[in-house]
N, C-alpha and C positions, 0 to 999 in steps of 0.2 A: 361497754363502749358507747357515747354517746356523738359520735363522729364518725359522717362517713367522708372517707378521701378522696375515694374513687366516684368519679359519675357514673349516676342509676343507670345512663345508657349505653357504659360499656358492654359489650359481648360477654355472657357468663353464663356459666351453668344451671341448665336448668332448673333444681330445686333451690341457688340463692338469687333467682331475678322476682321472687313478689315481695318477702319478708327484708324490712329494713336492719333487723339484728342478724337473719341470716347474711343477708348481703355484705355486711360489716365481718361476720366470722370468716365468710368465705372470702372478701379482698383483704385479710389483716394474716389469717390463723390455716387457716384448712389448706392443705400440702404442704406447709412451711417449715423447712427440717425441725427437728427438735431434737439437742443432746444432750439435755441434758438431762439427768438419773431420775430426779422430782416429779418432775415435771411433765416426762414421759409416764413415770408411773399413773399420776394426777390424772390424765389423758385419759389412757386406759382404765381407770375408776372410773370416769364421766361414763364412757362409752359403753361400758356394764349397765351401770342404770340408765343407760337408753334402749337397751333392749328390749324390742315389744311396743317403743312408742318413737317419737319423731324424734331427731335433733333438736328443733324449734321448742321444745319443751326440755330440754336436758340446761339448752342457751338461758333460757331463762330465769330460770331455778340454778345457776353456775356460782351466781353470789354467795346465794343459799348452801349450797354446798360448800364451799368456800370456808364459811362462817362454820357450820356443822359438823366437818370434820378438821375442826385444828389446820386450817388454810394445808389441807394434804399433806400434811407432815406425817410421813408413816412411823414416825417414831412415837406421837402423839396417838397418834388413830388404833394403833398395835397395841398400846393400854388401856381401850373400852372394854367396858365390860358391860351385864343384861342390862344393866339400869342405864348405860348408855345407850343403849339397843333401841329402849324403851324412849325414854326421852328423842332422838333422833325420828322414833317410830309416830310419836306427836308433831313431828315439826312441818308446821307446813309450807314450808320454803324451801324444802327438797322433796325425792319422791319417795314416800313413803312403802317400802316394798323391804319389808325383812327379812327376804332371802339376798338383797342385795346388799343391804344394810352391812349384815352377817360376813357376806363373804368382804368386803370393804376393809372391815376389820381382820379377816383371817388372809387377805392377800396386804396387807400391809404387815403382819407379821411373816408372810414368806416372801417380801420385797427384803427386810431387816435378815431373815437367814439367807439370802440369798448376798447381803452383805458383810456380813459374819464367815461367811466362806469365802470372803476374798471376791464376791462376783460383782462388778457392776452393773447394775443393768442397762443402763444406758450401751454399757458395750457385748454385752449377752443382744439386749433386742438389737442392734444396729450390725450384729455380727455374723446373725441369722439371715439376715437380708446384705448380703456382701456389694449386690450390685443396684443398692439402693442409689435416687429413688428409681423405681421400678415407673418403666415410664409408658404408661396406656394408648396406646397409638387406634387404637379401633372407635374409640367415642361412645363403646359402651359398657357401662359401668358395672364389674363382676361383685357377685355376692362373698366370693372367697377365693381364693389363690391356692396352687401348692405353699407359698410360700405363707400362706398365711394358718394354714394347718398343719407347718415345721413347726410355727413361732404357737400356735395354741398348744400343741401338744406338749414342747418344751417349759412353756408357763403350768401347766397341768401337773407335768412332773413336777414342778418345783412348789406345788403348793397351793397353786392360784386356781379360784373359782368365778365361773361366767367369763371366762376365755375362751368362749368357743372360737372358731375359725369364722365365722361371719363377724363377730365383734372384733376380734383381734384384726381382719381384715377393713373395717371401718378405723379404728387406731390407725394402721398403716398409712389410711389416706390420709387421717389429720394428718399425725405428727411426718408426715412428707416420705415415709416410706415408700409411698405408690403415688404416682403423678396421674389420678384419675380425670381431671379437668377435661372435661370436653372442647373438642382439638381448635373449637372458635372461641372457648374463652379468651378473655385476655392474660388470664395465670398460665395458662399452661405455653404460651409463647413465653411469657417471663422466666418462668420458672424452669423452662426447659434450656432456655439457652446459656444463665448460669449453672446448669449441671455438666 
């Protein structure tokens, strides 16, 4: 994104009022439903390899990723193999982390069974959270939900690695499952009052 829409001095969430590409992610992308199957899934990869470190480092290296994994195509990413591992393990335009690498590839093959069984994910995760989004009225922002350790566990079961319930509860927030925005933002009036 090389554009921001929004004025620096609207009301916003604490961690996007210093950073110009966070501030961009959070007025464009951050709680904005998302349903669709890809693209959710894409999400949730991102948010795996942020585990342990900032957003603002995942944001930056998003190209990188992008490029690295076959623009998240799990149909693409589900036929790496070591020498992909390896090369991906060189690239330094993503984060380098081989356990994450690993499972990237072993949760885009159980994204692909999980459509092989007839499952969409898009409606598997959206169906888990039935009274999505889940809308935060306190103004302080939890590390994980019941509802986010239905939706880990069930990923688990199906295959998926680095879902735990903190991560899978940061997805949530992206992709608009949980209306986290602090109650003076300006998203969480927007966003609240189309729900």
């Amino acid at each position: 994104m090389n554009h921001e829409p929004f004025s620096p001095d609207l009301p916003r969430c604490t961690w996007a009022q210093t950073n110009p590409l966070l501030r961009a992610y959070h007025d464009e992308e951050w709680g904005v439903p998302v349903k669709e199957s890809q693209q959710l899934w894409a999400m949730l990869m991102l948010e795996g390899f942020q585990a342990g470190l900032s957003w603002l480092t995942v944001l930056k290296r998003r190209d990188g990723f992008l490029r690295a994994f076959a623009g998240f195509d799990p149909a693409a990413v589900a036929q790496f193999d070591q020498q992909d591992v390896e090369r991906l393990m060189a690239d330094p335009g993503i984060i380098r982390a081989r356990a994450k690498i690993e499972a990237t590839i072993g949760n885009a093959r159980a994204y692909l069974a999980m459509q092989a069984n007839g499952e969409d994910f898009a409606t598997f995760a959206w169906g888990l959270v039935p009274d999505a989004p889940l809308c935060n009225v306190t103004g302080q922002v939890l590390a994980q939900s019941p509802e986010s350790q239905a939706l880990s566990k069930a990923l688990k079961k199906r295959g998926f690695k680095f879902v735990g319930p903190v991560i899978v509860y940061a997805w949530m927030q992206a992709v608009g499952m949980v209306d986290d925005h602090d109650p003076q933002c300006f998203c969480y009036h927007t966003r609240r009052l189309k729900s």
